[in-house]
C-alpha positions as CSV (number, residue, x, y, z in Angstrom):
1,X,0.0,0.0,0.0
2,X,1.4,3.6,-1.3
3,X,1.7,6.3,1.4
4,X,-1.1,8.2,-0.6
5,X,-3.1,4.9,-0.1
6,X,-2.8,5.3,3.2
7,X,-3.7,8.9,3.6
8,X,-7.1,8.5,1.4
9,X,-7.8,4.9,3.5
10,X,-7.3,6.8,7.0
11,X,-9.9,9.6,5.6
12,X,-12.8,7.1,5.8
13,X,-14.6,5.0,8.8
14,X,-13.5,1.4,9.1
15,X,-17.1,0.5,8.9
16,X,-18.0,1.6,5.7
17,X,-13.8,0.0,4.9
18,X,-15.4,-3.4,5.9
19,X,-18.4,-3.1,3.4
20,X,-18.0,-4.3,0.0
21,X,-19.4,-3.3,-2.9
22,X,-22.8,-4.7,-4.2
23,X,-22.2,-7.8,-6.1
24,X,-24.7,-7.1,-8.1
25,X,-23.2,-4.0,-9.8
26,X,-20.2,-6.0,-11.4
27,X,-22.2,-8.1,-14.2
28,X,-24.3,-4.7,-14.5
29,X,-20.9,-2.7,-15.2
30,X,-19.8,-5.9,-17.4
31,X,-23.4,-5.7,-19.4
32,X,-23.6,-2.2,-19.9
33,X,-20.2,-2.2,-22.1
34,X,-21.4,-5.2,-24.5
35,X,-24.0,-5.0,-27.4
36,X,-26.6,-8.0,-27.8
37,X,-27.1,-8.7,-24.0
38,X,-30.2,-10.3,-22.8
39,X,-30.7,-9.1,-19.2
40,X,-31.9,-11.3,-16.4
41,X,-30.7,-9.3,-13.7
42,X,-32.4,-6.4,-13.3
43,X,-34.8,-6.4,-10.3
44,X,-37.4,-4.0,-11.9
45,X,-40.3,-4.3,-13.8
46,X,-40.2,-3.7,-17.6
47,X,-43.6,-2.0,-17.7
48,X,-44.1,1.3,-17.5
49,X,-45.6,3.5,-14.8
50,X,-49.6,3.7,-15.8
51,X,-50.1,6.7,-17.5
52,X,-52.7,7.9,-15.1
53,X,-50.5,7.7,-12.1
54,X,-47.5,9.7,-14.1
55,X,-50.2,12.0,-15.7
56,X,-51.5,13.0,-11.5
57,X,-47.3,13.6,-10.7
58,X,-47.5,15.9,-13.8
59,X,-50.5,17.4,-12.9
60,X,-49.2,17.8,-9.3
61,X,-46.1,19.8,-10.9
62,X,-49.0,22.1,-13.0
63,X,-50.6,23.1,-9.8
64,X,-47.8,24.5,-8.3
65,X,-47.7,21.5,-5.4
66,X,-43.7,21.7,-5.3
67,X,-42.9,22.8,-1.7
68,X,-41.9,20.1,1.2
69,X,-44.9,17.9,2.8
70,X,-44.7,17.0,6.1
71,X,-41.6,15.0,7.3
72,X,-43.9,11.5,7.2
73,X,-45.4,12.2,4.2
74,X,-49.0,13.7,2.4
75,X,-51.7,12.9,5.0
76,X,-53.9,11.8,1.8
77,X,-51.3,9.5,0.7
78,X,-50.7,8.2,4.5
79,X,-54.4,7.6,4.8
80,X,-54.7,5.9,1.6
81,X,-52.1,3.3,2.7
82,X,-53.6,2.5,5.9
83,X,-56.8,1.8,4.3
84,X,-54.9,-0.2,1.4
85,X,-53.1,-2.1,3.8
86,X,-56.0,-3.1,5.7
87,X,-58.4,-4.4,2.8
88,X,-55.4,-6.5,1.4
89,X,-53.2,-7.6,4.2
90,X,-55.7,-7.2,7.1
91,X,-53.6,-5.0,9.1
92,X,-54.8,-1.4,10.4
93,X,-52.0,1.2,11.3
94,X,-52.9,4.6,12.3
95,X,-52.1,6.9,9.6
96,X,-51.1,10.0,11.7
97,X,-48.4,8.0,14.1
98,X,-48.0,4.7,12.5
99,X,-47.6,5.4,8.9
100,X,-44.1,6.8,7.4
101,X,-43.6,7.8,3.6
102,X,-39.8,7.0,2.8
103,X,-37.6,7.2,-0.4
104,X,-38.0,3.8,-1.2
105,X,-38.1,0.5,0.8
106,X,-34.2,0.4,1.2
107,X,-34.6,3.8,3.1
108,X,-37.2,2.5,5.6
109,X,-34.6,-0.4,6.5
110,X,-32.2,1.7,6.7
111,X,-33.7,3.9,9.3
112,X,-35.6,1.2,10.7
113,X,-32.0,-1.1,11.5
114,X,-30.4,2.7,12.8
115,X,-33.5,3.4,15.1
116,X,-33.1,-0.3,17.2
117,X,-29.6,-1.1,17.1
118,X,-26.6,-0.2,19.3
119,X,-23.6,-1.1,18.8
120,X,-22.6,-4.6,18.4
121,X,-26.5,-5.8,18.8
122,X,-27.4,-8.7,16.2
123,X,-29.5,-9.1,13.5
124,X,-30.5,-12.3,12.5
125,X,-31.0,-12.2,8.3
126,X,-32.2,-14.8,6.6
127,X,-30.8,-16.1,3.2
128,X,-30.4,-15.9,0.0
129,X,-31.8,-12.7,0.8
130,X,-31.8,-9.0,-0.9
131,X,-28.0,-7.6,-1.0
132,X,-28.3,-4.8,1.2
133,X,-29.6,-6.3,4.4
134,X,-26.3,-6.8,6.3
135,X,-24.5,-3.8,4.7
136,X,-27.5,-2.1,6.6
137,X,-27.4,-4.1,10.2
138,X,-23.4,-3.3,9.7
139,X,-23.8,0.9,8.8
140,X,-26.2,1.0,12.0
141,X,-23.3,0.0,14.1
142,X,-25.3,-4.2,14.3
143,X,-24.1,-7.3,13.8
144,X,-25.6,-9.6,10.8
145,X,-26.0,-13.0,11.9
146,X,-26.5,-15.2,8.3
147,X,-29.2,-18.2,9.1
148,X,-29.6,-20.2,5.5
149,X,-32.4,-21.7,3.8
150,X,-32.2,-24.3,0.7
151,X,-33.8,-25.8,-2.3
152,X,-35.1,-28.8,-0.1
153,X,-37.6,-26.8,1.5
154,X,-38.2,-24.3,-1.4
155,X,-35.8,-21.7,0.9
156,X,-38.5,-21.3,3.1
157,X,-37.4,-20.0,6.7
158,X,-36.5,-22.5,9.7
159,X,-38.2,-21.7,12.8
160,X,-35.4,-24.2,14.2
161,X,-32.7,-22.9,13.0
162,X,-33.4,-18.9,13.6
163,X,-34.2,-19.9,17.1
164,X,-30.3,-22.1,17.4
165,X,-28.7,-18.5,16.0
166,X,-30.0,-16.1,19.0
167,X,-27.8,-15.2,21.3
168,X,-28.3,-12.3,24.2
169,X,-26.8,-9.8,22.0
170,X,-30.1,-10.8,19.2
171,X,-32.1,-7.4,18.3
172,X,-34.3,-8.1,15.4
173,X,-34.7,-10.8,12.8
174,X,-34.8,-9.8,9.0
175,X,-37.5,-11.4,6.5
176,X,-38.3,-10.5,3.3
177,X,-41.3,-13.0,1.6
178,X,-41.7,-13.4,-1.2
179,X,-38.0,-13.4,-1.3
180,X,-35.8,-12.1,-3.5
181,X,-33.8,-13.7,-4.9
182,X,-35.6,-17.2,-4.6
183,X,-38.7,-16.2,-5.4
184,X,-40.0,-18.6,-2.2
185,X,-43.5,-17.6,-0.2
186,X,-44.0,-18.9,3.5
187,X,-47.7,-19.3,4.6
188,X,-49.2,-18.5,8.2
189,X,-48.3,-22.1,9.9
190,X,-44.9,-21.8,8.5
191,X,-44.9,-17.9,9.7
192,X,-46.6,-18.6,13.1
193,X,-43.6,-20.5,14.2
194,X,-41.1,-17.9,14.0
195,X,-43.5,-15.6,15.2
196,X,-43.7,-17.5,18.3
197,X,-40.1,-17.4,18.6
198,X,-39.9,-13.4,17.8
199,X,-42.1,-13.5,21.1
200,X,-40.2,-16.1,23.2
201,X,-37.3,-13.7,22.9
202,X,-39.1,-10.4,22.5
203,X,-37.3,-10.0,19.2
204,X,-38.6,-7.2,16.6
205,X,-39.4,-8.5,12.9
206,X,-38.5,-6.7,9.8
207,X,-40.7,-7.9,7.4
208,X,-40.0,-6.2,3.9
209,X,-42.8,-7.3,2.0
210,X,-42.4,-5.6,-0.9
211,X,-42.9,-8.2,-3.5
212,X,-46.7,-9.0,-1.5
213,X,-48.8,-7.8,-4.4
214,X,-47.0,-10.5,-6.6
215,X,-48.0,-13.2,-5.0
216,X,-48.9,-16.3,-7.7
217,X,-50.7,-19.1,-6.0
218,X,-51.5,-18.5,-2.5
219,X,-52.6,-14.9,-0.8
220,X,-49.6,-13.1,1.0
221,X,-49.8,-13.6,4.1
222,X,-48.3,-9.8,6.3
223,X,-46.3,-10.7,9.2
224,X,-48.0,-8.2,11.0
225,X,-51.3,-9.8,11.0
226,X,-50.2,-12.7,13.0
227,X,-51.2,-12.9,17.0
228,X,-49.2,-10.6,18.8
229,X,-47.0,-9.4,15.8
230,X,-48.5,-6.1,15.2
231,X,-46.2,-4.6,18.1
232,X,-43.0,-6.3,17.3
233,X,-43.2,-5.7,13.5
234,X,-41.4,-3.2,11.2
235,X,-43.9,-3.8,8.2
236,X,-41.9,-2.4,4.9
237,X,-43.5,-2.1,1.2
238,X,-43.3,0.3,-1.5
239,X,-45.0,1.1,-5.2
240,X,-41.5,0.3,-6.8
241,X,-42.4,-3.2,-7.6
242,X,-46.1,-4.1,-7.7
243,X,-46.7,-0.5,-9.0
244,X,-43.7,-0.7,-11.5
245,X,-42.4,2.6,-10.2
246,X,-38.8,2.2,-9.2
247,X,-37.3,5.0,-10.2
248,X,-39.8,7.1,-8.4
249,X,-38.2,5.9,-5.0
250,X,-41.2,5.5,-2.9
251,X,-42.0,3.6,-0.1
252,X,-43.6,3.1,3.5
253,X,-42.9,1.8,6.8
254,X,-45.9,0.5,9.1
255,X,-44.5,0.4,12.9
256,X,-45.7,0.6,16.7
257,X,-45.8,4.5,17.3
258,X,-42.5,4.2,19.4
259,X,-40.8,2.4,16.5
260,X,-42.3,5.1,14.0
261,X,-41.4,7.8,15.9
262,X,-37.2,6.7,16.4
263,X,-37.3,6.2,12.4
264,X,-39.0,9.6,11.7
265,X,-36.4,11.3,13.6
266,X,-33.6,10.1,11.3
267,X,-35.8,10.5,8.2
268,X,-36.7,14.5,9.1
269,X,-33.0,14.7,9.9
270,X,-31.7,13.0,6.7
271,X,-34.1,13.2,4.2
272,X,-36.4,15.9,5.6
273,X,-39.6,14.4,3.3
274,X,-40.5,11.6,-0.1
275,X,-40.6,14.0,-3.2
276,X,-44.0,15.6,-3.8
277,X,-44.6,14.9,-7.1
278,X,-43.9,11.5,-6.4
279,X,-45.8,11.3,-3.7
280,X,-49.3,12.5,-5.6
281,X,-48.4,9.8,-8.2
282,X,-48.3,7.4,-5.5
283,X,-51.5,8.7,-3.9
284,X,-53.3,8.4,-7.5
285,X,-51.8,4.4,-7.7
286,X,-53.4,3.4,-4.4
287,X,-56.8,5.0,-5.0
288,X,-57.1,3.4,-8.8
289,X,-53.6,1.5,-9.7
290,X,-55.2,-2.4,-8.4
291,X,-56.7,-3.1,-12.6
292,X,-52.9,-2.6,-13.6
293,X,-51.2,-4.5,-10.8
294,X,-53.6,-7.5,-11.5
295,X,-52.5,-7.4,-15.0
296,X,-49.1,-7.3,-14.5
297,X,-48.8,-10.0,-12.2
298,X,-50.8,-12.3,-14.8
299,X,-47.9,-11.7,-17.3
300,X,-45.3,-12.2,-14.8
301,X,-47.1,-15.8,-13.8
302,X,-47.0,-17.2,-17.3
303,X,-43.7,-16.2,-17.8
304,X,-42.8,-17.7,-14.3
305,X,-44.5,-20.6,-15.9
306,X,-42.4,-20.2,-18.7
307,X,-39.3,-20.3,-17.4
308,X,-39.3,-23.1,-14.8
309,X,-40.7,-25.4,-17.4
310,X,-38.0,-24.5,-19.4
311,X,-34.8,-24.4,-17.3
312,X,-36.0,-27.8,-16.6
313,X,-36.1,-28.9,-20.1
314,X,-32.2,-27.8,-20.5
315,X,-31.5,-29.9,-17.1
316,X,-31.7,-27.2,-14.6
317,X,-33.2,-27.9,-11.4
318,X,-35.1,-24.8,-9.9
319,X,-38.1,-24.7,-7.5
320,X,-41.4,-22.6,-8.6
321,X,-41.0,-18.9,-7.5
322,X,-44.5,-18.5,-5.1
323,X,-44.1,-14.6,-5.3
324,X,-41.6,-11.9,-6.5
325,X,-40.1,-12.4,-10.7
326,X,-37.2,-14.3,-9.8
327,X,-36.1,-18.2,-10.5
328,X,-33.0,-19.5,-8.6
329,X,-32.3,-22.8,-10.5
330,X,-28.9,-24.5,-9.7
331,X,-26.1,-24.9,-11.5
332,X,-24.0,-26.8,-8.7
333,X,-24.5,-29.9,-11.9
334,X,-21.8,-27.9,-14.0
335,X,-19.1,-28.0,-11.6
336,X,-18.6,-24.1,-11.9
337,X,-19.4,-21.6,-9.2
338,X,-22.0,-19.2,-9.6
339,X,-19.7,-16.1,-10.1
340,X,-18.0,-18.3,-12.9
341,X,-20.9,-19.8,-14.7
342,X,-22.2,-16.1,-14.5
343,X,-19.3,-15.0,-16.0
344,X,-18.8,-17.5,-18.9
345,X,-23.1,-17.1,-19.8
346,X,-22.4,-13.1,-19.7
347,X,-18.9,-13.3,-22.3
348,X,-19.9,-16.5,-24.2
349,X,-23.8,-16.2,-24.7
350,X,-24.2,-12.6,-24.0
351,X,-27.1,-13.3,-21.3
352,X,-26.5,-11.1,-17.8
353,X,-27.8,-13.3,-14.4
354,X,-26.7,-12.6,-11.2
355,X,-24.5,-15.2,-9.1
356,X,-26.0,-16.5,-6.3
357,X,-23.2,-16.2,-3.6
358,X,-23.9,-12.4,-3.4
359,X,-27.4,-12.8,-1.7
360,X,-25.0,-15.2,1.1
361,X,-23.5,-18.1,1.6
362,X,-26.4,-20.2,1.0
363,X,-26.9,-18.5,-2.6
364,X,-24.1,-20.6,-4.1
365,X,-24.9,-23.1,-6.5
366,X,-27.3,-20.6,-7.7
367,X,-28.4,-17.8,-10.3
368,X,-30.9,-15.2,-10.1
369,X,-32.5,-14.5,-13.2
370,X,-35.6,-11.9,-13.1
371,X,-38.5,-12.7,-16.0
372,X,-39.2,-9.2,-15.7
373,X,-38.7,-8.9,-19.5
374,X,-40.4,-9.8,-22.7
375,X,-41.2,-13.5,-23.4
376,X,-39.1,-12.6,-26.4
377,X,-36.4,-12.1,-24.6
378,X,-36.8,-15.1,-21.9
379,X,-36.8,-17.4,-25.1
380,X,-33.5,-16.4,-26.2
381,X,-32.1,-16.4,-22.9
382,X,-33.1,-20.0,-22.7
383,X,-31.8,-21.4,-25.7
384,X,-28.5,-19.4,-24.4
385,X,-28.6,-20.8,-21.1
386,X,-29.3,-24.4,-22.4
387,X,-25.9,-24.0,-25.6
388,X,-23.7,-22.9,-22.7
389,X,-24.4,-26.0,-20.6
390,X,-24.1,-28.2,-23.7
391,X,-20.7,-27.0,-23.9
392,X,-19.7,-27.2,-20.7
């Protein structure tokens, strides 16, 4: 290491030092420099925003509504979201204390892991799961504590083997169903016994639900609805997925008004408020978005369809995504780790996935590809998939 090294390295905290870069950004970076790439690794929809939700943000901008809202968000847009969340998920939050409009689901964790955690306390986060989880628990000054799931059990969550990872230094435990990257749904037994546990130890629950609208075979199931959960729950969603509007950066945090308040603090410090534009969009999505969301979870199910039925017809074993647009089929069978059989399907076949390892340990073996695109476009990246594992 050069002296100048030195300097620049002493300039910044060892905490943010001991964070790596999202693994996810490589094969983007890679992808972005190369011309005929099919892309199964973004984690957006490819629709558009409905025009009537991007024509009410316009309209907003018309009327001259451009100054600050309040720190937690529109009242209108808070109210809407209690009343949303209560005729779909069957939980009721109180809008004026309970209720918190954020930029984006990522900011509500963010807060939500800085508003609990002192330094040193643990996190339990379950895995495969979303890439900035730990990164989050480790900012916040906590400790991530990985507890795995696998393809045997569809990578549903262990009850047992959460429970085996607390220690006394266990804050919170981390959830996100439907998952990404796997795809995998848990139902209310299956949630019930963690719950119990998250009681047993007087744990709090993040439950990032974002994905709950996409939902395929069975009705999502909030973490918050269970007995006794309400209290112990940090309840995150957002429009970016369900709502295709991910580059509008909006989401929400449902919490116990102690909770909410903690998290509000940091947001009015940080963030100050969600854009306003943004947020009448958002408003004009809850109160008449639910015809568009239905139809684009329809596409993303036969394309789900689609796509298991075919990575098993090239001899890829994957389990059947419940919720999110995500498959996670193995490729332990080619003897290549995920980062390399990435790699070689990104330079030899021009199709961009996302290795598995970088969603944890337990992701290995795996890919994350997103049939968030054009059938079109999930063909090709088939019969790609399938010449690159005849050659190998």
């Amino acid at each position: 290491m050069t002296p100048s090294q030195t300097k620049v390295n002493s300039r910044l905290s060892k905490r943010v030092q001991s964070i790596q870069p999202s693994g996810i950004r490589r094969f983007f970076d890679l992808a972005s420099k190369m011309e005929n790439i099919i892309s199964l690794g973004v984690g957006e929809p490819d629709f558009v925003t409905p025009w009537n939700v991007r024509e009410a943000s316009i309209s907003s901008l018309e009327r001259g509504f451009t100054a600050y809202t309040a720190n937690a968000g529109l009242i209108e847009l808070r109210r809407e979201i209690a009343v949303y969340m209560e005729r779909r998920f069957s939980v009721s939050y109180d809008p004026e204390n309970e209720i918190l409009v954020t930029i984006g689901a990522s900011e509500a964790i963010d807060i939500g892991m800085r508003a609990i955690l002192d330094e040193g306390d643990e996190v339990i986060v379950v895995e495969p799961s979303f890439v900035s989880y730990a990164p989050l628990v480790q900012m916040a000054g906590g400790v991530a504590v990985p507890v795995g799931t696998s393809s045997e059990n569809d990578f549903k969550a262990s009850a047992a083997l959460i429970e085996a990872a607390i220690t006394p230094k266990t804050k919170a435990i981390m959830l996100c169903f439907p998952n990404n990257p796997t795809g995998s749904t848990m139902n209310a037994a299956e949630m019930k016994e963690i719950a119990e546990i998250a009681e047993r130890y007087d744990l709090i629950v993040f439950s990032d639900e974002i994905y709950a609208e996409l939902s395929y075979d069975e009705d999502h199931v909030s973490f918050a609805s269970l007995p006794n959960m309400r209290e112990r729950t940090i309840l995150i969603s957002g429009f970016s997925k369900a709502f295709a509007m991910t580059g509008w950066r909006l989401g929400y945090v449902l919490a116990p008004p102690d909770l909410l308040a903690a998290m509000l603090k940091i947001h009015q410090y940080s963030l100050m408020c969600a854009p306003t534009m943004a947020q009448y969009g958002a408003l004009e999505a809850m109160q008449s978005g639910m015809d568009d969301v239905e139809k684009m979870k329809q596409s993303y199910k036969q394309r789900r369809n689609f796509i298991v039925k075919s990575f098993a017809e090239i001899g890829l074993s994957c389990h059947t995504p419940g919720g999110a647009f995500y498959a996670f089929p193995s490729i332990a069978s080619t003897g290549l780790t995920s980062e390399q059989f990435a790699e070689k399907l990104l330079l030899e076949e021009r199709v961009a996935v996302v290795p598995g390892h970088v969603f944890g340990a337990g992701g290995e073996g795996h890919i994350r590809c997103s049939y968030a695109t054009s059938m079109d476009n999930l063909e090709v990246a088939v019969e790609r998939i399938g010449n690159l594992l005849q050659k190998l």
